[in-house]
N, C-alpha and C positions, 0 to 999 in steps of 0.2 A: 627816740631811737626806734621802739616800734611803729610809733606811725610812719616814719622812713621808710619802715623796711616792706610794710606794708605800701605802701605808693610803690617802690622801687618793684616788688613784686608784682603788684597789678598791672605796672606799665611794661616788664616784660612780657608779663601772659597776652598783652594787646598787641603786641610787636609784633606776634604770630600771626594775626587775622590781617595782618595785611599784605598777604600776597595777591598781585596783581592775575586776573584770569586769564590763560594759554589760550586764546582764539584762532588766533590764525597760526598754525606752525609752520606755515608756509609750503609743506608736502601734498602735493594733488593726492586724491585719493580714487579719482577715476580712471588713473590708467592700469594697466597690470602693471606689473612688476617685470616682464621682459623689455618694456618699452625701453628701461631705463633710463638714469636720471645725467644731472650735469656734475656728478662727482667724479673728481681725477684720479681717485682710489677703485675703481672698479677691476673687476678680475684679469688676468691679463687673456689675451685669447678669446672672449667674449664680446662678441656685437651689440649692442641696442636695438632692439628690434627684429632680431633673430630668436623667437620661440623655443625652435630646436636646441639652438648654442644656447640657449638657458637652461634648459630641461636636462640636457647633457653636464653641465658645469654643476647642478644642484645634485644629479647622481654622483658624478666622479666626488665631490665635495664628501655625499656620503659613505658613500663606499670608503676611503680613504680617511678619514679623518674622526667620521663620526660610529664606525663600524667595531665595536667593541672586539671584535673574531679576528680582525685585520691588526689589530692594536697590540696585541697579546702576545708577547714573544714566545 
């Protein structure tokens, strides 16, 4: 019964060591972030490679949303 439970224990604690290593996540890492990607979710009103309309869409984001002074009834 102990040595059971012993095996059963050591073969879960080994269960853990086998995760496979994240290499490729498949996300470039060289472009900026205005370039944008091929996700169908992105902002609406926003271009891909418009600078500006980025830089614009990350203010208004803050200002509105993340703006504790704006939030406060």
């Amino acid at each position: 019964m102990i040595r059971t439970a012993f095996i059963l224990a050591a073969a879960l604690s080994l269960a853990a060591c086998g995760e496979k290593p994240q290499t490729n996540t498949g996300a470039k890492r060289d472009t900026p972030a205005f370039q944008g990607t091929s996700n169908p979710y992105n902002a609406p009103g926003w271009t891909a490679g418009d600078k500006t309309s980025w830089a614009q869409h990350l203010k208004t984001r803050a200002q509105n949303s993340q703006n504790e002074y704006n939030r406060v009834n």
